[in-house]
N, C-alpha and C positions, 0 to 999 in steps of 0.2 A: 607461697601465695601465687608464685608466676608460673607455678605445677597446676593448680587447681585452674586456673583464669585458661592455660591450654587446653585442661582437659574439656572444661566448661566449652569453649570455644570449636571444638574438634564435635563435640556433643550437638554442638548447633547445628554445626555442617553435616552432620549426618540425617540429623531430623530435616534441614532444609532439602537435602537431595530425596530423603524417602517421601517427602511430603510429595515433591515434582514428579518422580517415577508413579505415585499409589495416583494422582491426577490423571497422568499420559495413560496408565492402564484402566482407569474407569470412565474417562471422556473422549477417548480417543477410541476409532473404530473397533478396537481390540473390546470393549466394554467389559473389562475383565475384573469385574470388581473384588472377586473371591482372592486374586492374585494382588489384588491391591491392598484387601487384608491383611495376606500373607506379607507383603512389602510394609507394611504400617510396624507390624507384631517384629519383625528382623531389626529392622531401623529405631525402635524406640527399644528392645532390649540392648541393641550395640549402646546406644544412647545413656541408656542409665548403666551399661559394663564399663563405655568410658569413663562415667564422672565419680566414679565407686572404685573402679580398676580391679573389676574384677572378674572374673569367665572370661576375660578379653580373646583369650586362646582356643574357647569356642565361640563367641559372639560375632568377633571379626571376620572368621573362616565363613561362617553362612551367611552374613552379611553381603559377602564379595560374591557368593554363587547367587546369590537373589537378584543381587545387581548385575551380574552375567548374566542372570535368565533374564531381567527385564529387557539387557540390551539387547539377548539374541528376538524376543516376542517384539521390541520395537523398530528393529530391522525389518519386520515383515510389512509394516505398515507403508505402504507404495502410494503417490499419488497417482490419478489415474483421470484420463479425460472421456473414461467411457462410464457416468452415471445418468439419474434422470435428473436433467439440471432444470433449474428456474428460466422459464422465456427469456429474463434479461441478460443472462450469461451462456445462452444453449448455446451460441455460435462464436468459433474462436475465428480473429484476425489473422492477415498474416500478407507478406507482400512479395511481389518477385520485381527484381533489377535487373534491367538492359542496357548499361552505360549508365545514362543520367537521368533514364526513365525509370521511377519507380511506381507501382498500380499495386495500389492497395486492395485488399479483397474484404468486402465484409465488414466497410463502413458502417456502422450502428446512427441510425436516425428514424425512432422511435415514432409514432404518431401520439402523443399523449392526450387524453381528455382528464385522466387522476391519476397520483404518484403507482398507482397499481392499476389502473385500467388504459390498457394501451394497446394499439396495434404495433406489432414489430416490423422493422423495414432496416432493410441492410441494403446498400449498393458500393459500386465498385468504382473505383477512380484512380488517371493517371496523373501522375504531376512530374514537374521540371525542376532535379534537384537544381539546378543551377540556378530557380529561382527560389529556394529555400532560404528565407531572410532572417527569420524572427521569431523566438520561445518565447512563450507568457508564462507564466509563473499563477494558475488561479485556484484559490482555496476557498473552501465551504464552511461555514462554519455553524453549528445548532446546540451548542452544548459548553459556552462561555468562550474565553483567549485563548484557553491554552489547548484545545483539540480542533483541530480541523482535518478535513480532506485535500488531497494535493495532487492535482491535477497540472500537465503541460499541455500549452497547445503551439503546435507548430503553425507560419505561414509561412505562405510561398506569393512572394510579389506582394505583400500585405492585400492580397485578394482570395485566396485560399487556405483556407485555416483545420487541420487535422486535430482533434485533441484526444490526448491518451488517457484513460483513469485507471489506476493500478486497484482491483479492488480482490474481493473472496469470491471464492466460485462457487455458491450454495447450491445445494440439491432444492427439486422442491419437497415444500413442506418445511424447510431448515432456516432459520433465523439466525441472525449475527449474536455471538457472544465472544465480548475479548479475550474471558477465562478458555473458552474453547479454542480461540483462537493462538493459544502457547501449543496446544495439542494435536494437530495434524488431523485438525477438524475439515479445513477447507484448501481444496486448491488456490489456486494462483492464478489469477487473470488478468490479463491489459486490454481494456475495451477500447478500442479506437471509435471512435465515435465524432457526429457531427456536430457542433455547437447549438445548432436546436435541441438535440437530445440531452448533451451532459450537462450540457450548462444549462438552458430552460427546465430540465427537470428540477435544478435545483434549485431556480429563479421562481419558479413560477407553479410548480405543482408539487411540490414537498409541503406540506401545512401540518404534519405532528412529528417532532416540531417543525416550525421553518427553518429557513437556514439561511444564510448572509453571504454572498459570493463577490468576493475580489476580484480582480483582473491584473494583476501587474505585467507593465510590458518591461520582459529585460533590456541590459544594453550587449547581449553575448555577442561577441563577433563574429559576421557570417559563419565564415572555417568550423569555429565550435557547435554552433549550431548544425550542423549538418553530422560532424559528429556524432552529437546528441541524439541526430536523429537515427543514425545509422547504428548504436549500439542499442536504441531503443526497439528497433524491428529484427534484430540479431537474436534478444530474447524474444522477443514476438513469434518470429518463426518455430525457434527451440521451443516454444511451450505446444506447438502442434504434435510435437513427437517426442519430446521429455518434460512431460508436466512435472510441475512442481509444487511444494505445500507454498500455502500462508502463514505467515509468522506474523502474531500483532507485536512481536517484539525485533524483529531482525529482519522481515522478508514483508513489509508493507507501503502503502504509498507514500511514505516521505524516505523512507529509508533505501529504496529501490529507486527514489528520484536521482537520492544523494551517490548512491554506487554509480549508477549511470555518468552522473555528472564527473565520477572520476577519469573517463575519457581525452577528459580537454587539462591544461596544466593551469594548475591551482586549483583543483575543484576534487571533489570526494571527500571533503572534511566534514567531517560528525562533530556532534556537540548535543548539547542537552535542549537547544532550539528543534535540533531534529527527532529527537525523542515524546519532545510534546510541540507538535506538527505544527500547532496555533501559530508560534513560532518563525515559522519557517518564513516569511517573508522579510520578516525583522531580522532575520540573521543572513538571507540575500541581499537585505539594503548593507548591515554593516560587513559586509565583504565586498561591496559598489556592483552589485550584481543589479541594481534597479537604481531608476533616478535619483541622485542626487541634490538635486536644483532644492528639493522640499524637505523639510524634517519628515521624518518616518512618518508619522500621525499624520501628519496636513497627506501625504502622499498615498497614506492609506483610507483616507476620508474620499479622495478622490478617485478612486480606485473599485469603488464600491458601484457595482452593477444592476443589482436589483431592480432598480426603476428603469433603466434604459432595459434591460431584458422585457420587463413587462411592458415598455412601449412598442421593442420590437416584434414582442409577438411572433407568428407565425411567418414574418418577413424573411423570405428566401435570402434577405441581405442581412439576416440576425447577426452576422459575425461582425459584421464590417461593423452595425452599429451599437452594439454592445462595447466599441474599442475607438470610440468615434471623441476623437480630444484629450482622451485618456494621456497622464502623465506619460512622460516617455516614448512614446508615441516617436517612430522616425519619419 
């Protein structure tokens, strides 16, 4: 019995691997679908040689070169920052330091009239890390609790507010798919962007669907926060000259929050809050990473920005009042 339930078991793990590789080769720039045939027909005779036990001693042998050849053809797939990309992601960030001066290049502050019809505008700013105070913690939400978007924004003096969005770097013509998204479908981006841009975009001109946006202000102390910021633009610059894919499962915006956060001590810890994003501020309150004074709920009722975005509008002081009483607030 506990012969059949390995073999059975061994049998699974084969079809689960051939299923992932026969994927990567017909959705992944490779589109080599003839080859992912060939990987279906290898992995379900291994499959049924396992649970029968039998040709193993030829199954296994071509089995192992299929999957040598897939890995040498998935070797070749490179991420590359030379395609024709979408307006919203043509221009990558990146910042140079002089001491305590850091000047950001290629601040993203969009002019929007509709979620797709916009002028683009980028400028450039210097700021005083030593006045670097404070991360927020803001998530998007359009598609129930448990998936959100996860965005940081840094201040400086709570007057100057930087915010990152780790997002896919589409081509145009190319749309978001999470299944594509396992397959080295899209590069890797971190938009630096202005709070009219990331956050009004999602306050105020996303309408299929909408989308619900939080603000939490953390309590990090200064020191970490600067860290944060510094291992945050570390990859920022490295992605100018070694791009990298997107992962919706390993390499996205909450999971790239969470590595970053490994910087500072106590921080880097994964959990199944970081896997379904929705999460993520509930699992920053119960590590005391966000106010405490409120239960989670009341803290997250009050937290909720959408109407103060749409009052701020196009107010050159959108930051300030988007964050104007909010819990936590120093």
């Amino acid at each position: 019995m506990i012969s059949v339930l390995l073999r059975l078991l061994a049998a699974i793990a084969i079809l689960a691997v051939t299923a992932w590789c026969a994927f990567a080769l017909a959705l992944s720039p490779l589109h080599a679908r003839a080859a992912a045939a060939v990987m279906i027909a290898c992995g379900a005779s291994t499959a049924i040689a396992i649970v029968f036990g039998r040709q193993l001693r030829v199954a296994l042998p071509v089995f192992a070169l299929a999957l040598g050849a897939f890995a040498i053809a998935w070797s070749t797939v490179k991420p590359s920052n030379d395609r024709d990309w979408q307006p919203d992601v043509a221009v990558l960030p990146y910042a140079t330091f002089d001491g305590d001066r850091v000047t950001i290049q290629n601040i993203r502050n969009f002019d929007y009239r509709t979620e797709t019809d916009y002028t683009p505008r980028y400028y450039d700013k210097s700021f005083d890390l030593r006045e670097l105070e404070t991360v927020d913690l803001i998530t998007s939400y359009w598609m129930g609790d448990a998936i959100a978007h996860v965005m940081m924004s840094f201040g400086f003096a709570d007057r100057d507010f930087v915010t990152v969005s780790i997002e896919t770097r589409k081509e145009k013509g190319e749309s978001y798919s999470t299944v594509n998204g396992f397959f080295r479908q899209y590069e890797l981006i971190y938009i630096v962007g202005d709070d009219r841009d990331l956050v009004r975009l999602r306050t105020n001109y996303r309408k299929d669907p909408p989308e619900e946006v939080y603000l939490f202000r953390t309590n990090a102390p200064k020191e970490n926060v600067r860290r944060l910021f510094l291992d945050y633009f570390k990859t920022i610059n490295s992605l100018r000259d070694q791009p990298q894919f997107y992962n919706t499962l390993t390499t996205n915006c909450t999971t790239n929050v969470v590595r970053h956060t490994a910087v500072n001590p106590g921080g880097g810890h994964y959990s199944w809050k970081v896997l379904l994003s929705g999460y993520a501020p509930l699992y920053a309150y119960e590590r005391g990473r966000l106010d405490q004074s409120l239960p989670f709920e009341e803290l997250k009722q009050r937290s909720h920005i959408n109407e103060r975005a749409h009052a701020a509008g196009e107010d050159p002081d959108f930051s300030r009042r988007i964050r104007e009483s909010l819990p936590g607030a120093r």
